[in-house]
C-alpha positions in Angstrom: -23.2 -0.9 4.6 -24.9 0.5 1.1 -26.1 -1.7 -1.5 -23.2 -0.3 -4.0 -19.9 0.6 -2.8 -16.2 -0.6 -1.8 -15.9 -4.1 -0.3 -15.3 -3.9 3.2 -12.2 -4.6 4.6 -9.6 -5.3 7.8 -7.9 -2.7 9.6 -4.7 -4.0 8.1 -5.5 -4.0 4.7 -5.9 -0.3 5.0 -2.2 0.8 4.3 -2.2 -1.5 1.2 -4.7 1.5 -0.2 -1.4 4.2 0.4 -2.3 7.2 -1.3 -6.0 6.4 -1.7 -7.1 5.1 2.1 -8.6 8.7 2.3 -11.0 8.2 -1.1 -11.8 4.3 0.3 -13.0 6.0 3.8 -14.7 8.6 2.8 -17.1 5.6 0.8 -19.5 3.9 2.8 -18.7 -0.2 1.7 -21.5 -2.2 -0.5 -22.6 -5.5 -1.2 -22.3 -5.1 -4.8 -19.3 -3.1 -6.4 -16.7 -2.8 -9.6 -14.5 -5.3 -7.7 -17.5 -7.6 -7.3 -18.3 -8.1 -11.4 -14.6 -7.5 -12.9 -13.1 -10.6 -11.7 -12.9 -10.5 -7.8 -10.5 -13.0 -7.4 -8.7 -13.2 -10.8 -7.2 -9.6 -9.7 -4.7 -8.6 -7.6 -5.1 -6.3 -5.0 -3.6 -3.6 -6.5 -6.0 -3.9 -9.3 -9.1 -3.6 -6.6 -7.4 -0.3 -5.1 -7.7 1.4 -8.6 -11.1 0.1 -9.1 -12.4 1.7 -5.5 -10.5 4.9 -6.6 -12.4 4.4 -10.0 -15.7 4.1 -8.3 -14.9 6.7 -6.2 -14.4 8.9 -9.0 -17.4 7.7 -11.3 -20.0 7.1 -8.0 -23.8 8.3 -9.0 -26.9 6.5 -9.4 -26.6 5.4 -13.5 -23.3 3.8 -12.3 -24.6 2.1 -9.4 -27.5 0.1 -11.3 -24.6 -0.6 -13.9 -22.8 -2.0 -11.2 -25.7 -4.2 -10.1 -27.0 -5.3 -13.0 -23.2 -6.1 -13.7 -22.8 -8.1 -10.7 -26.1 -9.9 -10.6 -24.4 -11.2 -13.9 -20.9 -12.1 -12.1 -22.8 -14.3 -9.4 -25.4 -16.2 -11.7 -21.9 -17.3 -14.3 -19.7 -17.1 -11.0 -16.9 -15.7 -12.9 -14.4 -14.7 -10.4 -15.7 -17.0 -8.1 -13.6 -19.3 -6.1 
C-alpha cells in the first residue's frame, strides 16, 4: 500500500471496474486518493471507477501532494464521511 493511490478493494468488486480493472491493477492502492477528498460516500460507485481511471491518467508527484493536502482537508471537515 502507497501513501497516494486507488482505495483498496474486494475481489468481487473488481468486475464493477469493466473496462478499466486493467488501469485499477496496474496501481498500487493508497491511504489517501481522489475518491478520499471528492465525497467518498456521497458518490456512487461508478463515479469512484472514473476517478481511479482519472488518477490513473493524471498520477505524478504535484498530483499526489494535491491529493493529500486535499484529503487532510476532507477528514479534518469530514465531508463525505459517514
Amino acid at each position: 500500500m502507497s501513501i497516494v493511490g486507488p482505495r483498496p478493494i474486494i475481489a468481487k468488486e473488481l468486475p464493477r471496474y469493466g473496462e478499466a480493472c486493467a488501469m485499477y491493477l496496474a496501481m498500487t492502492p493508497g491511504c489517501a486518493g481522489i475518491w478520499q477528498c471528492s465525497g467518498r460516500n456521497e458518490l456512487q460507485y461508478e463515479q469512484r471507477v472514473e476517478m481511479d481511471v482519472d488518477y490513473y491518467w493524471k498520477a505524478s508527484l504535484t498530483f499526489d501532494l494535491c491529493l493529500i493536502a486535499r484529503t487532510f482537508v476532507a477528514v479534518l471537515t469530514r465531508r463525505g464521511a459517514c
